[in-house]
PDB file of N, CA, C and O in Angstrom:
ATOM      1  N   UNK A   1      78.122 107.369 122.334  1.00  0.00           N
ATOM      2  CA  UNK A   1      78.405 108.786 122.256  1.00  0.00           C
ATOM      3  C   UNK A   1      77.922 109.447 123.551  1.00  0.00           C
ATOM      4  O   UNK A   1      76.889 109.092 124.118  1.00  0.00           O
ATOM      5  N   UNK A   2      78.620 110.301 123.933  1.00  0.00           N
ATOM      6  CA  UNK A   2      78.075 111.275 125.833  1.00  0.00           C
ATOM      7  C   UNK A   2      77.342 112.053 124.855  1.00  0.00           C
ATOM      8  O   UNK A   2      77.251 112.156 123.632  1.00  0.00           O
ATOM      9  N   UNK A   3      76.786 112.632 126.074  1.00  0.00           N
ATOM     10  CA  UNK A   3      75.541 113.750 125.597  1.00  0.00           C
ATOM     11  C   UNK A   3      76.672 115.134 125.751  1.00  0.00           C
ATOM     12  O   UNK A   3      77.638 115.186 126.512  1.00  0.00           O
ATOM     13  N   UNK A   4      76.302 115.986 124.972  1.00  0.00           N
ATOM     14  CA  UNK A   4      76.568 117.603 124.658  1.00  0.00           C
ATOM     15  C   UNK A   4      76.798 118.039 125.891  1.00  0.00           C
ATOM     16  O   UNK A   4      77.993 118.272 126.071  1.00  0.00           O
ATOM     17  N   UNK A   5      76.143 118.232 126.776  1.00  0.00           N
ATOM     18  CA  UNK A   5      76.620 118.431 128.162  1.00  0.00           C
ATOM     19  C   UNK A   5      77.830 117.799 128.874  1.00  0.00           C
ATOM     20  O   UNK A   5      78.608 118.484 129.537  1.00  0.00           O
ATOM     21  N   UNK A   6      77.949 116.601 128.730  1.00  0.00           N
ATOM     22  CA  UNK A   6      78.859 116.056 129.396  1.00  0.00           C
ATOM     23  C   UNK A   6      80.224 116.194 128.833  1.00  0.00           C
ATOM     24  O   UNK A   6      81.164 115.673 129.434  1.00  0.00           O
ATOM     25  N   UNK A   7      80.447 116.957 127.556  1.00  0.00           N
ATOM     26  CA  UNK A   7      81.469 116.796 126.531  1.00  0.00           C
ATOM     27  C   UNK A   7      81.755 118.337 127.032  1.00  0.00           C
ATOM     28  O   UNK A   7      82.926 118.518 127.367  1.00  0.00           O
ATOM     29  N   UNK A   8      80.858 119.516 127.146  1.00  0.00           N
ATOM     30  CA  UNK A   8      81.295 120.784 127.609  1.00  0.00           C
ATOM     31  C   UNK A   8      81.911 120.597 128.829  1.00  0.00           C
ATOM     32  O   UNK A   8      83.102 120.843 129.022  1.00  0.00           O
ATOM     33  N   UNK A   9      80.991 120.085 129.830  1.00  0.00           N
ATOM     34  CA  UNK A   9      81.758 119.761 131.477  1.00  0.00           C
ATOM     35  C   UNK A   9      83.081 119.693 131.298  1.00  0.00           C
ATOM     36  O   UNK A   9      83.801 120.523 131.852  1.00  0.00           O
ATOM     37  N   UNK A  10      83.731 118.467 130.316  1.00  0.00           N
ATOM     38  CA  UNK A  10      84.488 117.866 130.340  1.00  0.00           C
ATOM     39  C   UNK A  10      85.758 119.044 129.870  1.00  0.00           C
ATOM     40  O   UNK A  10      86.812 119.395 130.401  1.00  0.00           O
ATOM     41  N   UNK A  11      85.203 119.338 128.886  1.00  0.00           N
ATOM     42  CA  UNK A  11      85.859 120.702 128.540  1.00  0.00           C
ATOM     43  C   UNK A  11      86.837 121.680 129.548  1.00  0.00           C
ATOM     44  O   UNK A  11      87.979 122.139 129.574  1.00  0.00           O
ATOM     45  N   UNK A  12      85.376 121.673 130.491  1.00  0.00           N
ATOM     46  CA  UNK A  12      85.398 122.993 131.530  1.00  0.00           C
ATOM     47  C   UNK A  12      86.227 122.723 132.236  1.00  0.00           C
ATOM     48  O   UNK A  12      87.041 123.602 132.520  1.00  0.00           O
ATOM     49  N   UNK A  13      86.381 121.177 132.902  1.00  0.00           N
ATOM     50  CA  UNK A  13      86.725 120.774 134.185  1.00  0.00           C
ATOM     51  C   UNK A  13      88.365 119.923 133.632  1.00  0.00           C
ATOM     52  O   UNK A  13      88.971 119.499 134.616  1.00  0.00           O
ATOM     53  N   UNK A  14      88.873 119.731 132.694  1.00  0.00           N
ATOM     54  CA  UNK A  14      89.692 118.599 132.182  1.00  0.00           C
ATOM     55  C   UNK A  14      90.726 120.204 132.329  1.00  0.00           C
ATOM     56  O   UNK A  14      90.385 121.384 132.252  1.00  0.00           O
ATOM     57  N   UNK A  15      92.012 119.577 132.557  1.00  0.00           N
ATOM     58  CA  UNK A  15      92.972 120.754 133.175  1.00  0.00           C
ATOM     59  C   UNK A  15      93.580 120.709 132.259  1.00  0.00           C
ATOM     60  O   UNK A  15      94.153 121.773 132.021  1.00  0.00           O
ATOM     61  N   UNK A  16      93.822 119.617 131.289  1.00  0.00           N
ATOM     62  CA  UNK A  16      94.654 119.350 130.087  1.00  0.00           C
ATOM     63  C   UNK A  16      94.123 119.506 128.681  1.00  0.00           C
ATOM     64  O   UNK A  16      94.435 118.961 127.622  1.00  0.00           O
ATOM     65  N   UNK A  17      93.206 120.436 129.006  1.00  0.00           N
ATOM     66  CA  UNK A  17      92.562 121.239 127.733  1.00  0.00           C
ATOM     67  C   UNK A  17      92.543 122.614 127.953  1.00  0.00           C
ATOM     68  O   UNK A  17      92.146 123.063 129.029  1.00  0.00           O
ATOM     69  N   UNK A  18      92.958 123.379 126.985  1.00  0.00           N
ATOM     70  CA  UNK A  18      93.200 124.390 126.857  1.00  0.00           C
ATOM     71  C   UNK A  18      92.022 125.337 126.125  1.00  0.00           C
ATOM     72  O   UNK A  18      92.147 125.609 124.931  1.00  0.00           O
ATOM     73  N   UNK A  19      90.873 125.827 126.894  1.00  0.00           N
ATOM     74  CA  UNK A  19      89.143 125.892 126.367  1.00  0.00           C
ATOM     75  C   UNK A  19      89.738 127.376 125.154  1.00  0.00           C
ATOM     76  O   UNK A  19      88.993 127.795 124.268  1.00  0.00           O
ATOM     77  N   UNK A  20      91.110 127.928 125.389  1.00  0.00           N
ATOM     78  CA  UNK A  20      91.112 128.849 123.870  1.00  0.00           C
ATOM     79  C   UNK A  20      90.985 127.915 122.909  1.00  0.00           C
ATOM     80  O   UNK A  20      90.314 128.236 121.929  1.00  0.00           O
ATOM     81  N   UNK A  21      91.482 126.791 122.947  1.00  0.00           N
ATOM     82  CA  UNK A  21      92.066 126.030 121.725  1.00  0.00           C
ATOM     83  C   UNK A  21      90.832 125.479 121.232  1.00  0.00           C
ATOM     84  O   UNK A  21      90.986 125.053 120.087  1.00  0.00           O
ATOM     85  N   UNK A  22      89.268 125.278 121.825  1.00  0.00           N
ATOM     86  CA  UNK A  22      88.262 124.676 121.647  1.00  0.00           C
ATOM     87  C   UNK A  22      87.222 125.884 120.596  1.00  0.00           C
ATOM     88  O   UNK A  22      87.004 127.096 120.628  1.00  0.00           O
ATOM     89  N   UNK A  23      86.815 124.776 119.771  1.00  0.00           N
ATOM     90  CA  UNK A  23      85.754 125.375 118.689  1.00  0.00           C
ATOM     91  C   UNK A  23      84.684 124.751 118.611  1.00  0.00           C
ATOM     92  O   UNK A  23      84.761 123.591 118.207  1.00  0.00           O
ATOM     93  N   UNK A  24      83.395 125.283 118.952  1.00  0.00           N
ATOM     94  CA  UNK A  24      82.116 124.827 118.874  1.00  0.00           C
ATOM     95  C   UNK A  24      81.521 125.195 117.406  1.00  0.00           C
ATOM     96  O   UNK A  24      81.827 126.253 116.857  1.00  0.00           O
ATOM     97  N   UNK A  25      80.677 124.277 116.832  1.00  0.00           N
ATOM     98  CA  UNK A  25      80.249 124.103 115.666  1.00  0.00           C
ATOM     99  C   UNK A  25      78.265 124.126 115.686  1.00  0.00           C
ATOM    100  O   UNK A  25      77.870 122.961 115.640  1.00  0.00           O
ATOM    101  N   UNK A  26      77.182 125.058 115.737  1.00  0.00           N
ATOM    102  CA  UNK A  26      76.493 124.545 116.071  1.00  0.00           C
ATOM    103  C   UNK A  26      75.657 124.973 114.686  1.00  0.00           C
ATOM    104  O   UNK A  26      76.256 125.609 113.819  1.00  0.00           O
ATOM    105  N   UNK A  27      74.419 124.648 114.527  1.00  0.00           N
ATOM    106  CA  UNK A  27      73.310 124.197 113.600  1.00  0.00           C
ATOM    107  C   UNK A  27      72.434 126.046 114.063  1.00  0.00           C
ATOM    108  O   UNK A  27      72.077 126.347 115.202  1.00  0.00           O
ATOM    109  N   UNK A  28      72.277 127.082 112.659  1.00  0.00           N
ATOM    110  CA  UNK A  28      71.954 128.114 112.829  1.00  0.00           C
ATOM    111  C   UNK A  28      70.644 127.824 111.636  1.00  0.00           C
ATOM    112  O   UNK A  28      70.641 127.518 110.444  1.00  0.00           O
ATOM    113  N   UNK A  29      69.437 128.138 112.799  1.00  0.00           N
ATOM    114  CA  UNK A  29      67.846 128.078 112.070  1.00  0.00           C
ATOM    115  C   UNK A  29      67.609 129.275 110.863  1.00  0.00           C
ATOM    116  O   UNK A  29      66.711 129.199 110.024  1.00  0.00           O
ATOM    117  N   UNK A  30      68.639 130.438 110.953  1.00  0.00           N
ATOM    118  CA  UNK A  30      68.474 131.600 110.667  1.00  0.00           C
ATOM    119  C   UNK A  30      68.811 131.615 108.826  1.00  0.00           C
ATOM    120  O   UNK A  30      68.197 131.899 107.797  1.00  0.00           O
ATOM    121  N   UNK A  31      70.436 131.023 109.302  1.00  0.00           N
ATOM    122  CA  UNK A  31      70.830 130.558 108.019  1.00  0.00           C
ATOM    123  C   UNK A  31      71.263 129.418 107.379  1.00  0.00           C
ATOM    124  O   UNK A  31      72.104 129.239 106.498  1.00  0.00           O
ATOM    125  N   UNK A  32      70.387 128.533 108.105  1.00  0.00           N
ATOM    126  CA  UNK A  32      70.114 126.728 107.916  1.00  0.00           C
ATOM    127  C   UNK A  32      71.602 125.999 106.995  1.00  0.00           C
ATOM    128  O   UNK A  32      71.683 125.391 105.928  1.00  0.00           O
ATOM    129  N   UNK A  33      73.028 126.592 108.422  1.00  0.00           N
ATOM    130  CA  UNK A  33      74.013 126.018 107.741  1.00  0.00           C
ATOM    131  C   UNK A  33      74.772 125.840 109.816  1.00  0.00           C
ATOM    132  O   UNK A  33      74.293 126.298 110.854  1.00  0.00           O
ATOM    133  N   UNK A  34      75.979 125.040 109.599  1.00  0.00           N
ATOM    134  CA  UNK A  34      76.561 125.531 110.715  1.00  0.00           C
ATOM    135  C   UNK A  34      77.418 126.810 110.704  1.00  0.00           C
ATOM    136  O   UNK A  34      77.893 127.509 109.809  1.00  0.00           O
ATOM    137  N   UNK A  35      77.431 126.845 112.197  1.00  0.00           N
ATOM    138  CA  UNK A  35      78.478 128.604 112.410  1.00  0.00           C
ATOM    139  C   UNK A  35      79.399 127.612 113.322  1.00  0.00           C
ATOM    140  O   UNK A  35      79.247 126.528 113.885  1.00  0.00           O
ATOM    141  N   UNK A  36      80.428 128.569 113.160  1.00  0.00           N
ATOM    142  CA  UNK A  36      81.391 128.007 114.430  1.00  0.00           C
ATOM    143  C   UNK A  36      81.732 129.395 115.513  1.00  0.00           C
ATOM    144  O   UNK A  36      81.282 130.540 115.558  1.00  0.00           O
ATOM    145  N   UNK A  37      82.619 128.740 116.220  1.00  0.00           N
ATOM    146  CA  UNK A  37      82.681 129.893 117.016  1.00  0.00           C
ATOM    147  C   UNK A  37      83.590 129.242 118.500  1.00  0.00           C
ATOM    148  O   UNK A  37      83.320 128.349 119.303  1.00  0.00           O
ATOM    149  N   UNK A  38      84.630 130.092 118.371  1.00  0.00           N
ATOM    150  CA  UNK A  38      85.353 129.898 119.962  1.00  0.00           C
ATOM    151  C   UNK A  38      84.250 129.596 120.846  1.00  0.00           C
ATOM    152  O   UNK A  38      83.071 129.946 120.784  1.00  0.00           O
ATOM    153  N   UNK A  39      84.916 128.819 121.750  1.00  0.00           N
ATOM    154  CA  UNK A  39      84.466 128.106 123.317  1.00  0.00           C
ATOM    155  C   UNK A  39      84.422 129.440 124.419  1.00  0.00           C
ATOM    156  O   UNK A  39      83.556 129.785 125.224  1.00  0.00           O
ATOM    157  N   UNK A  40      85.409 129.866 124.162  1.00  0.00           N
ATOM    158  CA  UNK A  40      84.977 131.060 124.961  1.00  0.00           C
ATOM    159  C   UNK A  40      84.024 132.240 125.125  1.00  0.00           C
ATOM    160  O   UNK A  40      83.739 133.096 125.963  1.00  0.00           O
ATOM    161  N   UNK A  41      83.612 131.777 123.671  1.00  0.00           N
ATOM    162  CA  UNK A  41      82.626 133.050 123.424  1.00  0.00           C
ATOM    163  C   UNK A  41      80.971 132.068 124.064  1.00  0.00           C
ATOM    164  O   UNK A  41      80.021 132.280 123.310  1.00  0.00           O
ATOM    165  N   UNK A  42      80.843 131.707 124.525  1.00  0.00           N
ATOM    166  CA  UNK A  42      80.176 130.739 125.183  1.00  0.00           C
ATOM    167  C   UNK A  42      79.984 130.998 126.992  1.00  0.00           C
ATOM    168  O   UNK A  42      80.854 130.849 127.849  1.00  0.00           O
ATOM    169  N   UNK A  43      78.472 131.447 127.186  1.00  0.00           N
ATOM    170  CA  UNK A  43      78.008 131.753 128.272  1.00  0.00           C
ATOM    171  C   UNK A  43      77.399 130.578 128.989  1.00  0.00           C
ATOM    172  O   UNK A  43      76.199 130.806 128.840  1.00  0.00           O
ATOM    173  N   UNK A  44      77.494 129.455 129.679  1.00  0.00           N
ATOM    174  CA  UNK A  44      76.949 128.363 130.355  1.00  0.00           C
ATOM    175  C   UNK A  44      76.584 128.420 131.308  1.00  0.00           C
ATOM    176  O   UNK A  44      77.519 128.373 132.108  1.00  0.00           O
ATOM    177  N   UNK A  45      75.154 128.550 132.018  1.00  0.00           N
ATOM    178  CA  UNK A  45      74.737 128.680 133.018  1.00  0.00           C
ATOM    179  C   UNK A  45      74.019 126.743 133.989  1.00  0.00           C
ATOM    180  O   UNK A  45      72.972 126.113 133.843  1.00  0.00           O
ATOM    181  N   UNK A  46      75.059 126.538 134.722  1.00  0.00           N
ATOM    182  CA  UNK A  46      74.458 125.281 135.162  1.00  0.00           C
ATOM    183  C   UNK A  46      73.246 124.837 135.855  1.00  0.00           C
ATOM    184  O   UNK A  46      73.113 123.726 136.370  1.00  0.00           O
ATOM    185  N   UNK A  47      72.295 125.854 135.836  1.00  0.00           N
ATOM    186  CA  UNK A  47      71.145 125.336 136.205  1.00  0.00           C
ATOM    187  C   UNK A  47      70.252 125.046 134.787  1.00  0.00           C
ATOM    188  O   UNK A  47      69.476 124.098 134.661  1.00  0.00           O
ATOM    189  N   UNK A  48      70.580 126.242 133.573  1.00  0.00           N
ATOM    190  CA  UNK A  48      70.229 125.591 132.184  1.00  0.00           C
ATOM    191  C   UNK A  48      70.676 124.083 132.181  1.00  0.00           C
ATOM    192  O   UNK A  48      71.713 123.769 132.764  1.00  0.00           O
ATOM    193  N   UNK A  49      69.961 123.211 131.577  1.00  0.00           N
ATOM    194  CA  UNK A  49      70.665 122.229 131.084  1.00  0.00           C
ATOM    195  C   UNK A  49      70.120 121.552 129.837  1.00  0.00           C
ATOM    196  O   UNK A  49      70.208 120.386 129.451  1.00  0.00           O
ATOM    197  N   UNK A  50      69.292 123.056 129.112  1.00  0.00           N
ATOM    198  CA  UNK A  50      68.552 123.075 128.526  1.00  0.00           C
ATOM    199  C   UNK A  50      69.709 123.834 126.968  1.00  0.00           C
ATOM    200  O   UNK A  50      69.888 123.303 125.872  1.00  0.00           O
ATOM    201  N   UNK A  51      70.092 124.740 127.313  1.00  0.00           N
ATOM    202  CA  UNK A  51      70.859 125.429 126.379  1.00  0.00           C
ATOM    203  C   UNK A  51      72.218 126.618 126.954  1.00  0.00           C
ATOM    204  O   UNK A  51      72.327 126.796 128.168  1.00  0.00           O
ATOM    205  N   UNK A  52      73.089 127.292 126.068  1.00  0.00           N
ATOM    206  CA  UNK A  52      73.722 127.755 126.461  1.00  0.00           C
ATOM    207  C   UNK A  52      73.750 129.035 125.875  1.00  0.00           C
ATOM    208  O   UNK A  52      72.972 129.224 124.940  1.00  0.00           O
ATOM    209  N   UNK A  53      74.481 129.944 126.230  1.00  0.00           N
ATOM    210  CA  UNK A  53      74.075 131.568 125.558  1.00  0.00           C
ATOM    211  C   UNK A  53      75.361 132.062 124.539  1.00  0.00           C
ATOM    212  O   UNK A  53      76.455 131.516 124.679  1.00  0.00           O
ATOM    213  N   UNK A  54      75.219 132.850 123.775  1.00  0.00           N
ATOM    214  CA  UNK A  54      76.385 133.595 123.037  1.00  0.00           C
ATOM    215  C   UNK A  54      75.772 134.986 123.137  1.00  0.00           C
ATOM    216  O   UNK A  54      74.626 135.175 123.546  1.00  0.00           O
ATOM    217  N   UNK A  55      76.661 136.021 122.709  1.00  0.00           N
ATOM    218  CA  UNK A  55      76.321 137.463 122.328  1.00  0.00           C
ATOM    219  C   UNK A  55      76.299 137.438 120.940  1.00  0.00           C
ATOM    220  O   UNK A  55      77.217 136.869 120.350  1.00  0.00           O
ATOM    221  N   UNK A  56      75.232 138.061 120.216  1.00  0.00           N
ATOM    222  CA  UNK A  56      75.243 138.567 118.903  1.00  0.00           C
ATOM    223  C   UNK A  56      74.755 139.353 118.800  1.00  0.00           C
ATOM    224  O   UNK A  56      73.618 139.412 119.267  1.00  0.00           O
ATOM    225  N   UNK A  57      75.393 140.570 118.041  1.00  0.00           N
ATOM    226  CA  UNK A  57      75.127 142.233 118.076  1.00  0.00           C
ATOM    227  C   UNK A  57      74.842 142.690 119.501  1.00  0.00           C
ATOM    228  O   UNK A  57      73.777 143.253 119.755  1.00  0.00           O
ATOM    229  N   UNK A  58      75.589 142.508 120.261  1.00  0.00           N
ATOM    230  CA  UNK A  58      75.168 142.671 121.800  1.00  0.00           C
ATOM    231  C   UNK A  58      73.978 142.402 122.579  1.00  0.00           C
ATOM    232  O   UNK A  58      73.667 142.965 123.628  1.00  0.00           O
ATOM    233  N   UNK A  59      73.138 141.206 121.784  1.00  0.00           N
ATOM    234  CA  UNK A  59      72.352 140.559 122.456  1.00  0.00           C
ATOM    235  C   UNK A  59      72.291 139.327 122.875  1.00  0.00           C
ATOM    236  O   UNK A  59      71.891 138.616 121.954  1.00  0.00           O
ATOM    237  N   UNK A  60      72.582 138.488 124.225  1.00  0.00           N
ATOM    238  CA  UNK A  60      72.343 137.494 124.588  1.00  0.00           C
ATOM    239  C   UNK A  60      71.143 136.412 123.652  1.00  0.00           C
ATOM    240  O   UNK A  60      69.932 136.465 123.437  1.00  0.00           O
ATOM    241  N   UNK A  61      71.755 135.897 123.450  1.00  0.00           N
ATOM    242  CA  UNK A  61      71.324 134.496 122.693  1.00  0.00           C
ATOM    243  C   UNK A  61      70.811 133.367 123.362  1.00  0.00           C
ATOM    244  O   UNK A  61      71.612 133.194 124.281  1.00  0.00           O
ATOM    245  N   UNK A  62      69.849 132.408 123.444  1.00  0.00           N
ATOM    246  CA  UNK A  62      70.134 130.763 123.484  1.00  0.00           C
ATOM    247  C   UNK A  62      69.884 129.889 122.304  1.00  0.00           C
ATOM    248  O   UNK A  62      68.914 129.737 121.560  1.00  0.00           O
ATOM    249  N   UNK A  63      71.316 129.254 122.388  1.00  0.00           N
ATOM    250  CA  UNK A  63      71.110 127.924 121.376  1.00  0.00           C
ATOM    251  C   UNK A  63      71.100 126.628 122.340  1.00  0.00           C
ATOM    252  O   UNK A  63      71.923 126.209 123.153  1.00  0.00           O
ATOM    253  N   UNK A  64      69.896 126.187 121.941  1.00  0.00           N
ATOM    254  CA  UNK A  64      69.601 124.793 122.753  1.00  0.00           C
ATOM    255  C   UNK A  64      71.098 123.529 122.267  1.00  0.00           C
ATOM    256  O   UNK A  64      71.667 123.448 121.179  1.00  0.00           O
ATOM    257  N   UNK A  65      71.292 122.908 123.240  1.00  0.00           N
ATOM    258  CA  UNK A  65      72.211 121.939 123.238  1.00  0.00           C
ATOM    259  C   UNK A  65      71.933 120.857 122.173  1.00  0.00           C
ATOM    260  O   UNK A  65      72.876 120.113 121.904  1.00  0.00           O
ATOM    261  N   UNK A  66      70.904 120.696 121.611  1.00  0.00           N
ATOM    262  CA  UNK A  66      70.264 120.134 120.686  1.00  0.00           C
ATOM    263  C   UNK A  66      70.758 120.643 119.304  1.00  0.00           C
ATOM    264  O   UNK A  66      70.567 119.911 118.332  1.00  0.00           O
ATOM    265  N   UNK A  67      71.504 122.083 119.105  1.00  0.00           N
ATOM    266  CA  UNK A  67      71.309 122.340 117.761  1.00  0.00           C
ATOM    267  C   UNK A  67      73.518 122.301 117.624  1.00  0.00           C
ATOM    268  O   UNK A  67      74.120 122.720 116.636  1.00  0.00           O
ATOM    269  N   UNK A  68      74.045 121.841 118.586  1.00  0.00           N
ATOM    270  CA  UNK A  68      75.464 121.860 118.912  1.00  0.00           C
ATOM    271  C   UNK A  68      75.718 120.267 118.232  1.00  0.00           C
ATOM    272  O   UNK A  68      75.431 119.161 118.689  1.00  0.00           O
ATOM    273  N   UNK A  69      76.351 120.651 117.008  1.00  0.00           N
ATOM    274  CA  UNK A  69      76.745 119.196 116.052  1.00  0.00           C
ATOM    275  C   UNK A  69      78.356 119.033 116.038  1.00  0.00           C
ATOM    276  O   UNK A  69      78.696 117.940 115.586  1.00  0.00           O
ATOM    277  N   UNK A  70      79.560 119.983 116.482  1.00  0.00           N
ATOM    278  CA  UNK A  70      80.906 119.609 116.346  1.00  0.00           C
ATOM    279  C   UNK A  70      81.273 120.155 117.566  1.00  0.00           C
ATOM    280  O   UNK A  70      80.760 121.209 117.943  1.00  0.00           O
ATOM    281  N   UNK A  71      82.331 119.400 118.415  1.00  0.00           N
ATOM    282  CA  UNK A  71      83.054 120.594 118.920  1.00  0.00           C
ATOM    283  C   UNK A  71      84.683 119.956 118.610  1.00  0.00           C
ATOM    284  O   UNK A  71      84.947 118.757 118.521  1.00  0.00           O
ATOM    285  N   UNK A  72      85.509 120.915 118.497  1.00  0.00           N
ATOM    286  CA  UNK A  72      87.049 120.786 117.590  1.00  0.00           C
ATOM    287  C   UNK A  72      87.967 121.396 118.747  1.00  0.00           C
ATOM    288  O   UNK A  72      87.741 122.393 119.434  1.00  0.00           O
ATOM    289  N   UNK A  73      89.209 120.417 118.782  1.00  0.00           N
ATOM    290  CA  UNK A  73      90.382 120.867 119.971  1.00  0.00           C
ATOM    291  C   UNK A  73      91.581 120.911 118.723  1.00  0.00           C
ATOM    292  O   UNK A  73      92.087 119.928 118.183  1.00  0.00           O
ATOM    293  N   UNK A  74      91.854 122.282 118.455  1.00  0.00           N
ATOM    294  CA  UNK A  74      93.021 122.693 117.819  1.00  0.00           C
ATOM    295  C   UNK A  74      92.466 122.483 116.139  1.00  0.00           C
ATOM    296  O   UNK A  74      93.320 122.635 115.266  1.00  0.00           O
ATOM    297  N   UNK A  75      91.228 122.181 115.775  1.00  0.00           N
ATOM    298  CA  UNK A  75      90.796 121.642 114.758  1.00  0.00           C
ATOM    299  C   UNK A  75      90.604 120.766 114.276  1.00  0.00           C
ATOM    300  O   UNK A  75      90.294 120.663 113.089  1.00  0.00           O
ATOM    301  N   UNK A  76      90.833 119.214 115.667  1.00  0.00           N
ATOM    302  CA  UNK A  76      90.663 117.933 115.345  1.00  0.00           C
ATOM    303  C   UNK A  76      89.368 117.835 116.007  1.00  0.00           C
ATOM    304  O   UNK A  76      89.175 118.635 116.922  1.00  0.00           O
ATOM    305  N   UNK A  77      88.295 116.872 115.670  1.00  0.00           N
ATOM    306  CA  UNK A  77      87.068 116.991 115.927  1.00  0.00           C
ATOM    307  C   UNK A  77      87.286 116.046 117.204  1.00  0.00           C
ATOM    308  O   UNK A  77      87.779 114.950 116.939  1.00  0.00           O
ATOM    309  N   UNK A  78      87.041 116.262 118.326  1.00  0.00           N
ATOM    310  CA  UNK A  78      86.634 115.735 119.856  1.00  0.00           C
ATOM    311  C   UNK A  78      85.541 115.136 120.377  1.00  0.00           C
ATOM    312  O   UNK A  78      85.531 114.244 121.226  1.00  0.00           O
ATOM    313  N   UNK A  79      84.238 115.868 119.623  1.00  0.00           N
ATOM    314  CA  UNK A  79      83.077 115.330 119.855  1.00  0.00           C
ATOM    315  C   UNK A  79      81.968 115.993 118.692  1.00  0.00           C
ATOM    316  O   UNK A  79      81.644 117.166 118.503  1.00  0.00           O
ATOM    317  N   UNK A  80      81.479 114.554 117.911  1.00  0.00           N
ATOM    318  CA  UNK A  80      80.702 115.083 117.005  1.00  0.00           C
ATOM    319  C   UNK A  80      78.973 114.407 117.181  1.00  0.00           C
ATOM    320  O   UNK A  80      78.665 113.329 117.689  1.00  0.00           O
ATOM    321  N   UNK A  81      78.451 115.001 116.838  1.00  0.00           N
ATOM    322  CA  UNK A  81      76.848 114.469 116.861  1.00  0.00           C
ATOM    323  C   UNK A  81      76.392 113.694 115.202  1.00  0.00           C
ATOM    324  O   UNK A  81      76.605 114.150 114.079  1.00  0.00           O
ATOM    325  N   UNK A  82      75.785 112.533 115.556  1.00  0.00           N
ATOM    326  CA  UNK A  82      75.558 111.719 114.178  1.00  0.00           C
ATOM    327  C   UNK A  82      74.335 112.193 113.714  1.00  0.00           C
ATOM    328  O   UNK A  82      73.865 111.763 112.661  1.00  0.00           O
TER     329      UNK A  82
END
């Protein structure tokens, strides 16, 4: 299995993916279930390589790459964490 990072890169950089069509699935401490959530709504800063950011209620977020368990292209699963 690649690591979480290398599966976003791949994302980012692969010309034959279409990052609307991508759905991230990650692990929420808050309400100890997964959330999903468009790829686009997804802030990645490459010197993090620690975690990545979202907005919620207009506040910048980090969810560590650690808590990212699905990500889905059109709704077929692409890369999942065991």
């Amino acid at each position: 299995m690649i690591p979480a990072t290398k599966m976003i890169s791949k994302v980012l950089w692969d010309f034959n993916i279409d990052v609307n069509d991508i759905e991230i699935g990650y692990y929420d401490r808050v309400i100890h279930n997964n959330l999903f959530l468009k790829f686009t709504r997804l802030w990645i800063d490459p010197k993090n390589k620690f975690s990545f950011k979202i907005t919620v209620d207009n506040k910048q977020v980090d969810i560590p790459y650690h808590r990212l368990r699905v990500i889905k292209n059109k709704g077929k699963i692409i890369w999942q964490r065991k």
